[in-house]
N, C-alpha and C positions, 0 to 999 in steps of 0.2 A: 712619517706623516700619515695619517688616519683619515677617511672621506667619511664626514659626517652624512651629507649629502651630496648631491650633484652641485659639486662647483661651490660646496663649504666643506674645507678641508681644517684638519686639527693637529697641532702639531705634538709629537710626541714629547713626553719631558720626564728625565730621572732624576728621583729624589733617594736622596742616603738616609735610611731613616734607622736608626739601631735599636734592637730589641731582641727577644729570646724565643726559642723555638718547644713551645712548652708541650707537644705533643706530634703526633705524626704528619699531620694536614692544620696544626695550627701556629701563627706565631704572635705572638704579644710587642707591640710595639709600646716607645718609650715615648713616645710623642704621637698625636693626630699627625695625618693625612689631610690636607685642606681638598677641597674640591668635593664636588656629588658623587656619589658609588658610583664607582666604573669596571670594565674589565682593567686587571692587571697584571705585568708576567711579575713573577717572583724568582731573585737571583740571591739564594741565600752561601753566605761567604761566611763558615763555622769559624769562630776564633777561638784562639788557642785556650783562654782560659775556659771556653763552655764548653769546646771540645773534650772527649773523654774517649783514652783507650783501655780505659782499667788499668792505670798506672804502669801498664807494659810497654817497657824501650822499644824503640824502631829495632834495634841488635835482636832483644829476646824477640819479638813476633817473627823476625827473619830467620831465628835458628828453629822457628816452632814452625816452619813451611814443610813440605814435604821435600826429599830432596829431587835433583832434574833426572830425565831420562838418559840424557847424554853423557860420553866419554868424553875423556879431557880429551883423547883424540880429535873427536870430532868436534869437540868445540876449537881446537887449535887450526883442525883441517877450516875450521871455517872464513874463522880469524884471518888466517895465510890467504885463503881467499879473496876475502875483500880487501886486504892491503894489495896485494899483485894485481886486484882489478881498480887500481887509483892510477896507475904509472909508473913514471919516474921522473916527473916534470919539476 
C-alpha cells in the first residue's frame, strides 16, 4: 500500500500483461495499461520461445566453461565432510 497523502492511502495492484522486450530499456506490450501514468516496477519473466541462447544445449555451454580449480580429492574431502557433519540420527 502506497501513501498518496496524509491519511489517503492507495493500494497496490499486479497486472499480467504479456508482450516483448524489443530493446534494452524497452518493452512493447500486447494490450493497454488502464489507469494515469505512474511509477511502475517491472518484473520481466523471459519465455522460452523469445528466449535465445544461439541454439547452444544446456550440455555444450557446460562443456564450453572453463574447468574447477579443485581436486577430486578435495572435493570428496569436502563431501565426507558435510555428510559426518549431519549425524547419525
Amino acid at each position: 500500500m502506497g501513501v498518496i497523502s496524509r491519511g489517503v492511502y492507495r493500494m497496490e495492484q499486479d497486472l499480467i500483461v504479456k508482450g516483448r522486450l524489443v530493446g534494452p530499456k524497452t518493452v512493447e506490450l500486447d494490450q493497454p495499461i488502464p489507469g494515469a501514468p505512474c511509477d511502475v516496477e517491472v518484473v520481466v519473466h523471459l519465455q522460452s520461445s523469445t528466449a535465445s541462447n544461439g541454439g547452444q544445449s544446456v550440455f555444450d555451454f557446460l562443456r564450453s566453461l572453463p574447468g574447477g580449480a579443485r581436486s577430486k580429492a578435495e572435493i570428496d574431502r569436502q563431501v565426507r565432510e558435510e555428510r559426518d557433519s549431519w549425524g547419525t540420527e
